[in-house]
C-alpha positions, 0 to 999 in steps of 0.5 A: 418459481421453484425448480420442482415446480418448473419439472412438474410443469415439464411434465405435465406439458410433455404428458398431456394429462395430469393423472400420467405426468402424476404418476410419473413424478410420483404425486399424487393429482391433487398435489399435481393439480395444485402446484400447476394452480399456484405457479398459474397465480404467480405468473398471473397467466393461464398456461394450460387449456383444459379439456376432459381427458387431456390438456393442451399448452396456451400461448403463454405455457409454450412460451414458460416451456422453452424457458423452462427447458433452458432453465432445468438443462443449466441447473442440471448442468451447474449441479454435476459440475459442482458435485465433482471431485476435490482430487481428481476432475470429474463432470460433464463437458457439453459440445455442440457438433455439425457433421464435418469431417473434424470430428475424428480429430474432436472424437480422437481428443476426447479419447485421449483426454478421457484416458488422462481423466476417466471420470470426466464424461462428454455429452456431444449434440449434432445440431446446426452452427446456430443452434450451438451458438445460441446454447453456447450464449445461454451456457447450455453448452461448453464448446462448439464445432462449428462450420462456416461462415462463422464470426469468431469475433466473440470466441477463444478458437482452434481451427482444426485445418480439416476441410469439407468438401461440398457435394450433391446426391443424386438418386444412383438412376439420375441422368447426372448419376454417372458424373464425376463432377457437377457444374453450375450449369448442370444443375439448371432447372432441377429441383435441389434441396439446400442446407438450412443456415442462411449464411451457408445458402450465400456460399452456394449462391456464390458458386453458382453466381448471381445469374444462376443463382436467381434461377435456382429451383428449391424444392426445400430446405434440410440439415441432416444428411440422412434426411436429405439422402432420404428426400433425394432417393424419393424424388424430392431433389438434388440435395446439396452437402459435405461429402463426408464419405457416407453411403446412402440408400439409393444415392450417390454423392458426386463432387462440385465442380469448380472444387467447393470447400469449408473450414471448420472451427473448434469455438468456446466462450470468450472469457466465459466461466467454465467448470474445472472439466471444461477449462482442463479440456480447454489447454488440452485441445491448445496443446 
């Protein structure tokens, strides 16, 4: 499989019709057209359903697209770290982010390693711990800031020493809107939204404790904390996060009581291969 051909297959999965996804490459249909039939043959599989106006994935070109897309991010990727220069660092550091509080000191390094070398560029994602760890094993990203519970057994680390502390929002007109803190106890019977990441939900369950915990009620499941600010102030739930002094439409975030907190964790592959870029990042965060 080449890697035009992969992009061309891209495109037309994003499009939804050949003639557009033509355009935009710049081919013409027929060539379009042809190079989907040949990688179809080499693959011995039928990626698209055709219809008369537009096309649709198979099962098989859902899954040739997720590959693809890891697969052009990494040659992307190798191709702007190879392509810097001989005499001064240059390229593209790529990081993975939850939003934590330790981000003003990862946004502080970075402007701080950018005035140092002013040709090296960051590309930073706000996305979940697993969802970094994945892209940190594939090589799709150079460093993660993670929030645990994390292994770190399979990383090189730096601990920023900057905790979170978990909170509730509330629609600002709730009963519980006027409290200075929530308990356990407080929360009984009310419908709560509750982060993603499984290993997260083990630590709420702790602070509830095993009793109360079997009696939660869950109304769903978010990682965003805008998402959740706009479930909570229409009524979905109570929506359980950092408080990381944000303000919300419409609600308020209160303090847990008994006091919860999480660290988090700067993380990089152990013994992986980083570009120049990366490993001079590397012993300036040690620094």
């Amino acid at each position: 499989m080449e890697l035009r051909v992969l992009r061309y297959f891209l495109a037309v999965a994003e499009e939804g019709n050949i003639t557009w996804a033509a355009q935009l490459l710049r081919v013409s249909q027929p060539t379009l057209s042809r190079q989907l039939k040949q990688l179809e043959e080499e693959l011995g599989v039928t990626l698209f359903h055709r219809g008369p106006h537009t096309i649709t994935l198979t099962d098989e070109g859902r899954l040739l697209r997720e590959r693809a897309q890891t697969i052009i991010s990494l040659a992307d990727k190798t191709e702007i770290e190879l392509k810097q220069s001989e005499n001064e660092l240059s390229g593209e550091i790529v990081i993975g982010c939850g939003e934590v509080r330790a981000m003003t000191f990862l946004s502080q390094r970075m402007a701080a390693f950018r005035n140092l070398h002013p040709n090296v560029r960051f590309q930073v994602t706000s996305t979940t711990s697993d969802v970094i760890q994945d892209r940190i094993e594939q090589g799709l990203m150079d460093f993660g800031l993670l929030t645990e519970p994390i292994d770190v057994s399979q990383y090189e680390y730096f601990r920023p020493d900057i905790p979170d502390h978990w909170g509730i929002l509330v629609p600002e007109h709730h009963p519980l809107a006027a409290r200075e803190a929530i308990t356990p106890d407080d929360l009984a019977g009310a419908p709560l939204i509750l982060p993603a990441r499984e290993s997260v939900r083990k630590v709420l369950a702790n602070w509830f404790g095993t009793e109360r915990a079997e009696r939660l009620v869950i109304a769903g499941y978010c990682n965003l904390p805008s998402n959740g600010a706009n479930m909570t102030a229409n009524g979905m739930g109570l929506f359980m996060c950092y408080d990381l002094g944000n303000t919300y439409p419409g609600v308020r975030v209160i303090p847990l009581s008994p006091a919860l907190t999480c660290g988090t964790v700067f993380v990089w592959k152990k013994q992986g291969v980083r570009s120049p870029a990366a490993a001079e990042f590397e012993r300036f965060v040690n620094s």
